[in-house]
Each structure stands twice: as structure tokens, then as C-alpha cells.
C-alpha positions in Angstrom: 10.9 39.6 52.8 12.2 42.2 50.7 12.5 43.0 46.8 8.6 42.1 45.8 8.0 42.6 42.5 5.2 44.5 41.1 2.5 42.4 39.5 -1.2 42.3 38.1 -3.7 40.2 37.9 -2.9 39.4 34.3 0.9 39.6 34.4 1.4 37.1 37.3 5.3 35.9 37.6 6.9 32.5 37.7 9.3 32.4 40.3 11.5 30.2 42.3 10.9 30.4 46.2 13.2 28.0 47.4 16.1 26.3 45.9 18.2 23.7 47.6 21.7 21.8 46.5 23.3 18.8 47.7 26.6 17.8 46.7 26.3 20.5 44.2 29.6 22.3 43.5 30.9 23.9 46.7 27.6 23.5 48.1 27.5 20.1 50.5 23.9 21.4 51.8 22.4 24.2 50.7 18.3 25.6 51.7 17.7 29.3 50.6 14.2 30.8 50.2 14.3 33.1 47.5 11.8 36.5 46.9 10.5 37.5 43.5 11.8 40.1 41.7 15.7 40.7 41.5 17.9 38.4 43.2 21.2 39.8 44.0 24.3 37.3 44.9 27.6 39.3 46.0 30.9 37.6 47.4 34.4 37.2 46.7 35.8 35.7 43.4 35.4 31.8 43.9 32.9 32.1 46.5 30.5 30.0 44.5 27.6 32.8 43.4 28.1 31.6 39.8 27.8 27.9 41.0 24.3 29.2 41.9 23.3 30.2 38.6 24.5 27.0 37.3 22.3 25.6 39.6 19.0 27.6 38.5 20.1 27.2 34.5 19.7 23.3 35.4 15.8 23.5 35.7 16.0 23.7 31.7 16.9 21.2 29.4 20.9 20.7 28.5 24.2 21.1 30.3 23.2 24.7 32.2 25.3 27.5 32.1 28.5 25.9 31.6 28.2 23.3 29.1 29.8 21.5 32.2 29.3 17.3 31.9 27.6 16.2 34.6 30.1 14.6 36.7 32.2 17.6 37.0 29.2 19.4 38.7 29.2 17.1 41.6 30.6 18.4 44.9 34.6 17.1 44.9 34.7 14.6 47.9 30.9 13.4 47.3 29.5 10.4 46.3 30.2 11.3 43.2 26.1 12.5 42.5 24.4 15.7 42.9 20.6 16.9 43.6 18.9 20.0 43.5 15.7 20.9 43.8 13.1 24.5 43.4 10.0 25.1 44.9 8.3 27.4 41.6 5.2 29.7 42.4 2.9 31.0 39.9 -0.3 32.0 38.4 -1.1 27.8 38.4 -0.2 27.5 42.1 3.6 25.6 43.5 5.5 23.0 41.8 8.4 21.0 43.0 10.7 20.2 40.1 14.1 18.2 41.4 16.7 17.0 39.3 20.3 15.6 39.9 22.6 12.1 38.9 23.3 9.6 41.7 27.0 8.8 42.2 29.0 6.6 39.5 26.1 7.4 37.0 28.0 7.9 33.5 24.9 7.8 31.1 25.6 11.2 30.1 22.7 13.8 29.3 20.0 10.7 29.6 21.7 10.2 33.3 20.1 13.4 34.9 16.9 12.6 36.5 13.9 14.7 36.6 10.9 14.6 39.0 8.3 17.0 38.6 5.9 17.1 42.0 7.2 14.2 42.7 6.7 12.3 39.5 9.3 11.0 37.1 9.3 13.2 34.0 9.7 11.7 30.5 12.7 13.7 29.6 14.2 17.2 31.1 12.1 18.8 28.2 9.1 18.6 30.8 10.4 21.1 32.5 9.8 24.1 30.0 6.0 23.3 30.9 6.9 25.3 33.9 9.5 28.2 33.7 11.9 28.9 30.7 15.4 30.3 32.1 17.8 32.0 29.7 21.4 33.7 30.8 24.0 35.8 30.0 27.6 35.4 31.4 30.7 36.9 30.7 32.1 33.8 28.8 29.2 35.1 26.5 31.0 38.7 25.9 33.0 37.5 22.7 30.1 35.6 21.6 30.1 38.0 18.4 34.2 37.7 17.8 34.3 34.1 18.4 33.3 30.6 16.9 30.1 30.4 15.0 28.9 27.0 17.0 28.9 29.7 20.0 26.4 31.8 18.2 24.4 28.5 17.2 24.5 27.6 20.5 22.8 30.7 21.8 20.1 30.9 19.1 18.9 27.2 19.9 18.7 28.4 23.2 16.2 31.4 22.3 14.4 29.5 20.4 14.2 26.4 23.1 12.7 28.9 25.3 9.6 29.4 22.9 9.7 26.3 21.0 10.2 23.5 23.5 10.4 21.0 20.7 13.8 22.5 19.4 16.0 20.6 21.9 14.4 17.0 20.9 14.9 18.1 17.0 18.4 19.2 17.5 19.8 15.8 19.6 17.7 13.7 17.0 19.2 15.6 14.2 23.5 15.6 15.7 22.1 11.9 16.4 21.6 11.0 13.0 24.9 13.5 11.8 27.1 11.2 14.1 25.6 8.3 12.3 26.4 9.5 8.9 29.6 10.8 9.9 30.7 7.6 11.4 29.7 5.6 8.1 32.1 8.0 6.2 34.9 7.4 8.8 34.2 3.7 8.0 34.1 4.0 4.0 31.2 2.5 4.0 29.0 2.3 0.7 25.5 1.0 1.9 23.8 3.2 0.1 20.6 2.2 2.2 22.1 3.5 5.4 23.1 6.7 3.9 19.7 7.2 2.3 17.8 6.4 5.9 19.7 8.4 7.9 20.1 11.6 5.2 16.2 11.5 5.2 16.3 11.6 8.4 18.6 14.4 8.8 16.9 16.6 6.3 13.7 16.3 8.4 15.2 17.3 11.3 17.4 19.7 9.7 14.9 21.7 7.9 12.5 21.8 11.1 15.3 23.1 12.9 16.6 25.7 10.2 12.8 27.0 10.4 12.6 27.7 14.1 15.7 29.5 13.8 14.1 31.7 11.0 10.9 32.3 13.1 12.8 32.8 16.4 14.7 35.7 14.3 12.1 36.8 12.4 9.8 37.2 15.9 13.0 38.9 18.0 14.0 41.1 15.0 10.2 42.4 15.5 10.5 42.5 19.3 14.1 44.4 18.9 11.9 47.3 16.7 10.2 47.8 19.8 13.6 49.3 21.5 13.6 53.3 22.0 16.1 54.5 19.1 18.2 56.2 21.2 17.7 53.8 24.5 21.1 52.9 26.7 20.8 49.0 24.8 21.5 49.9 20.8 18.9 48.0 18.3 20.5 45.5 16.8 19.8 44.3 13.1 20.2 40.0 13.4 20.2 37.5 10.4 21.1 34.3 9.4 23.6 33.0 7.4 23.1 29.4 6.2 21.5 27.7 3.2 18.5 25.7 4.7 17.7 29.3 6.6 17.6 31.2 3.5 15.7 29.0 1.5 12.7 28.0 4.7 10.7 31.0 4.4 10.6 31.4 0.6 10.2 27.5 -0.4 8.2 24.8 0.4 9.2 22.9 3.4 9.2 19.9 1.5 11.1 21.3 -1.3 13.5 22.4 0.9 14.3 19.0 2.1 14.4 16.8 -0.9 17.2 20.0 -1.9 18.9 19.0 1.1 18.4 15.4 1.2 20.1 15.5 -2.3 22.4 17.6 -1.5 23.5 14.9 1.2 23.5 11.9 -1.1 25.9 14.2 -3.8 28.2 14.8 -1.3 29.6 12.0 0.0 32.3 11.7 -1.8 33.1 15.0 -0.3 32.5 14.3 3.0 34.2 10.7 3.0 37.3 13.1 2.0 36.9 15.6 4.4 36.0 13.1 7.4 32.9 15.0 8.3 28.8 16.3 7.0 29.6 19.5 5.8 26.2 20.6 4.6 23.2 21.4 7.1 22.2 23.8 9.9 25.3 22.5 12.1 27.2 25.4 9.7 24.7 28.2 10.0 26.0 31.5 11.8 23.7 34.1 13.7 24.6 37.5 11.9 24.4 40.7 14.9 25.0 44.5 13.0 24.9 47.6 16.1 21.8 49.6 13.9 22.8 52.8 14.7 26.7 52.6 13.7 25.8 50.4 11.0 28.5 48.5 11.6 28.8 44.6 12.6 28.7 44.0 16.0 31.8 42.0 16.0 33.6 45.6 14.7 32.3 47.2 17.6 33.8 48.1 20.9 33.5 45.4 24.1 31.0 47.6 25.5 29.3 47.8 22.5 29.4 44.9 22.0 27.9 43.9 25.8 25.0 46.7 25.6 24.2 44.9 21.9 23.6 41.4 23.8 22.3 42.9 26.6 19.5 44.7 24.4 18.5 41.1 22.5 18.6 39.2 26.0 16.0 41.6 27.3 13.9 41.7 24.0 13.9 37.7 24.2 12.5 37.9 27.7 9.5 40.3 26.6 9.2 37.6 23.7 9.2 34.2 25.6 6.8 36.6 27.8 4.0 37.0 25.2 4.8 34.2 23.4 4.9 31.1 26.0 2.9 33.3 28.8 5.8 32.6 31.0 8.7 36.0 30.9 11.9 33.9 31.5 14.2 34.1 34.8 16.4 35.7 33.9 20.6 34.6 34.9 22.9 37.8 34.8 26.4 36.8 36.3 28.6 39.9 36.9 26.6 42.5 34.8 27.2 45.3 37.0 30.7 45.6 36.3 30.5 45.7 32.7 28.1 48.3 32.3 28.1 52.1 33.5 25.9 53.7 35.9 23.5 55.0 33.4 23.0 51.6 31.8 23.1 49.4 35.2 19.7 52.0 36.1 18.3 51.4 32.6 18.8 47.7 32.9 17.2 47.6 37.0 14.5 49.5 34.8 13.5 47.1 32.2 13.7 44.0 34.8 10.9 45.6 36.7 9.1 46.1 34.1 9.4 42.9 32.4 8.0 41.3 36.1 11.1 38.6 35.7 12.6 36.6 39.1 16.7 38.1 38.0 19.1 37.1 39.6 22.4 38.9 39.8 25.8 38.4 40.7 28.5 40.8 41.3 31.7 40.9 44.2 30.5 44.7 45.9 26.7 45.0 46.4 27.2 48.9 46.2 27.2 48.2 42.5 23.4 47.5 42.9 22.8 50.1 45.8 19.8 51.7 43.8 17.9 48.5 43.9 18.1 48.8 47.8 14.5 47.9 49.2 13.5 46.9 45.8 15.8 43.6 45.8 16.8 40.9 47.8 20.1 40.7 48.6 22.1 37.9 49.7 25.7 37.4 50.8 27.5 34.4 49.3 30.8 32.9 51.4 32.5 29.5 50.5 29.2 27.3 50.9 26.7 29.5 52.6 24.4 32.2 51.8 23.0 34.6 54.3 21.3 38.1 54.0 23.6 41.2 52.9 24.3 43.5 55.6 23.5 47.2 54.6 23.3 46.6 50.9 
């Protein structure tokens, strides 16, 4: 096979070697073995290369790529279930992770069902033990110009992929929200709910408003690292929220009897407004392009891409030497939205990261200078087969 990555005896990759779907999307049936190293996916619009990703982004906790319920991911004239499953090698030898929903299950994200070499896992969180996945679409490219839960949304997935306890702390914490929420729908006045669950909340709020601050505080470092004048601009990131800014100069548990109260004074408010409007469910992630010192949602769409681009690619070196595991890495359609002189710089930086990266694009000329140095594979309405003369 082609497209082997280089690696040492210290730096050894995680990689998938063969992923198959059933019922999956457009795929009925599906077996493809798979090379380390970049992955490149090329076919017409709708052929299903993206459906592929989505596939892959499933062997991590949540929804995948798409935020897509369940349901809607299984194959349109199927039972109405889906499986997939990956065959991972790495420095601790293969591992078969499968996961999928059988038809007419409606239990939501507890419906998807994980087996890990076989064994029932406890939740989808077992799989992070494994391989950490992180991606970059172009649904992503107004991430700085649109809604703030986007940018949330994207942070808790950085910091998922080196703190595989975020995910449980952020469903216990909307858990709890929904609860106090739905009281203040009610007009109820039991105090003693209120108090239980707004304990609970600032708990898991401040836990999560602390990861947030590490994972930016540990990036921001990592982003340093960038050349100056390299084809992916540094980027200055903060956070804007009030837990965030008060975690790293106060006392955890100061910081959550100040939110705690800050709960039990407002519900009034709330009860007016229909909704919690205090906690880390209103924090934004802050991006300024350094070297225009200007915020990245000011900036120009490419600017704006190369910007992301650069903090995807310093996350992946951080997972790396934080977790021991450099992430695969999900790029759908990056070729066409960056120039020749950045498409080299980013082929580049994936070999030197030792990542699995897998690519999608519609012409596989777009990659041509990764030619014996990736594989490349065809994809056509359900079936994938080697690229002729990439």
C-alpha cells in the first residue's frame, strides 16, 4: 500500500486500518482498508466522501461531524439502524471499536452502542482511551462570524480531546440547566429543588469553565510555537465569560458559592426571561489574527480559514503531547479553500505531526504533490476504489 507515514520508535501513530459501514448513509455495505498517513477521498458533489468523515468523527463521543440525530444517519430504505466498525493500530497493538443503533431505537445519544474488542463499553467516552479525532469542515468557516454556541461547541470539543471528562461534565451540567429551566417554566417555588440542582450546576459549571481556561491557556502556548511569518497566522484566543475570568485567579470553591448565589438571586429573573441566563452556556471563545491585530471575525474568509487552520493544527501537536495520542485529523474540502502555497505548507505540517488525515476534495489534482506519499481513493455513489493516476 501506498502513503506510509514516517514514524519512530517513540512517535508511533494511531491509525485506523479498516473501517466498515452498514446501513450507514449512502453506504448499504461498505469494507475499505485504510494506510496511515494522509487519506485522500475525491468524487463528485453528493458522492458521499463527507458521509465518510461522519463515519470516522463517530469513534468519539457526541453526534460526529454533523450534529446529525441518530436516526437521520441510517441508510434511507434500511431497517432503520446503522453500524460501523474500525480496526485501530498502534503503539499498544489492534483494537476493534464498533458502534451503531439498531432499527426503531429512539433513546437518543444513550441509544448508540459501543463495543470495544468486542466488549460492551460503559458509555461512548471509552472510546477516547483509544484515538481522539477532531475536524474541520466548511460549515466551520463562519465559525468566527456566527453564533457564540458554535464557538462553544468547538472549544468543548478541544478540550474533550485532552480532557476526556469534559463531555460527562458538560451533559451533567445542560442536565441539571434543563431541570432548573423547566421549574422556572413551571413557576415553581420549591426552594429545595432550586437549591439542589443550582449546587449542582455550579459544580459542574465551574469544572467546565476551568477546562476551558486550561485548554486555552495550553493552545495559546502551543499557537507561540507557530513561525511568525508561517502560511497559518498566530492567532491571540480568549475567553469571554464570568466563571472563565474568575477560575484561574480565585479559589475553585469561591468561585462556585459566587455562582451558586448568583443562581439562587436570579430567579426572579430567569422565571421572567423563561430561561438560566448565568453560567458557561453564555461564554464565547475570543480569536484576534496577531499579526493584523485585528479580530478574526474582521478579517477576510481566507483569513479567516488560514486562522482556524493554524489553531486545528496547534491542537493536534497539543492532544499529541498531552494525551500521547496526535489526533486523526478530519479535513473535508480543504484544498479548495486554500492556495497552492498553503495546501504545500499544510501536506507539510501533517507529516510532521505523524497524524492518519483524511481529506476530501472533488479533483485529486488538488493533492497531486502528495502523490506517492498518500493514499488515494475514489469515492462514487456507495463504493470506494483506488484513484487512477492521482
Amino acid at each position: 500500500m501506498t502513503g506510509v507515514a514516517k514514524q519512530s520508535e517513540h512517535d508511533q501513530q494511531t491509525h485506523i486500518s479498516k473501517l466498515s459501514l452498514t446501513n450507514f448513509r449512502n453506504y448499504a455495505k461498505l469494507s475499505i482498508d485504510l494506510d496511515p498517513g494522509a487519506v485522500v477521498f475525491s468524487g463528485d458533489n453528493g458522492a458521499g466522501k463527507t458521509n465518510l468523515l461522519e463515519a470516522i468523527s463517530l469513534l468519539t463521543p457526541g453526534r460526529g461531524l454533523r450534529r446529525a440525530p441518530y436516526a437521520d444517519v441510517a441508510r434511507e430504505g434500511g431497517d432503520g439502524g446503522f453500524a460501523l466498525h474500525a480496526r485501530l493500530d498502534g503503539p499498544d497493538g489492534p483494537v476493534e471499536i464498533g458502534t451503531g443503533i439498531t432499527g426503531g431505537d429512539t433513546a437518543g445519544e444513550g441509544g448508540r452502542r459501543v463495543r470495544i474488542n468486542g466488549a460492551a463499553a460503559r458509555s461512548a467516552e471509552d472510546m477516547l482511551e483509544w484515538l481522539r479525532v477532531v475536524w474541520l469542515t466548511p460549515a466551520m468557516d463562519a465559525l468566527f462570524t456566527g453564533p457564540a454556541a458554535d464557538r462553544r461547541r468547538f472549544l468543548d470539543r478541544l478540550v474533550l480531546a485532552i480532557d476526556p471528562g469534559h463531555g460527562q461534565r458538560a451533559l451533567d451540567y445542560e442536565k441539571a440547566m434543563r431541570g432548573r429551566n423547566r421549574l422556572l417554566a413551571e413557576g415553581s417555588r420549591d426552594g429545595a429543588w432550586f437549591d439542589a440542582i443550582e449546587t449542582q450546576m455550579a459544580e459542574t459549571g465551574v469544572a467546565i469553565a476551568a477546562a476551558r481556561a486550561e485548554l486555552v491557556r495550553l493552545l495559546a502556548a502551543m499557537i507561540d510555537r507557530l513561525p511568525s511569518a508561517g502560511p497559518f497566522p498566530q492567532a491571540d484566543i480568549g475567553l469571554s465569560g464570568a466563571l472563565e475570568s474568575e477560575v484561574g485567579t480565585t479559589a475553585a470553591v469561591d468561585v462556585e458559592e459566587r455562582f451558586r448565589r448568583a443562581l439562587t438571586e436570579g430567579r426572579d429573573r430567569d422565571r421572567a426571561a423563561g430561561r438560566t441566563l448565568d453560567g458557561p452556556h453564555r461564554s464565547d471563545l475570543l480569536v484576534r489574527h496577531r499579526p493584523k491585530a485585528m479580530p478574526a471575525e474582521l478579517c477576510s474568509t481566507g483569513e479567516q480559514k488560514a486562522l482556524l487552520v493554524g489553531m486545528v493544527l496547534s491542537h493536534a501537536r497539543l492532544t499529541g503531547e498531552m494525551s500521547g495520542m496526535t489526533p486523526i485529523l478530519l479535513l473535508d474540502e480543504i484544498a479548495a479553500h486554500l492556495d497552492s502555497g498553503r495546501r504545500a505548507a499544510l501536506f507539510s505540517i501533517l507529516e510532521e505531526l505523524n497524524c492518519q488525515a483524511f481529506m476530501t476534495g472533488t479533483d485529486a489534482a488538488l493533492f497531486s504533490s502528495l502523490k506517492g506519499r498518500a493514499q488515494f481513493l475514489t469515492v462514487d455513489h456507495g463504493t470506494v476504489g483506488p484513484t487512477k493516476d492521482p
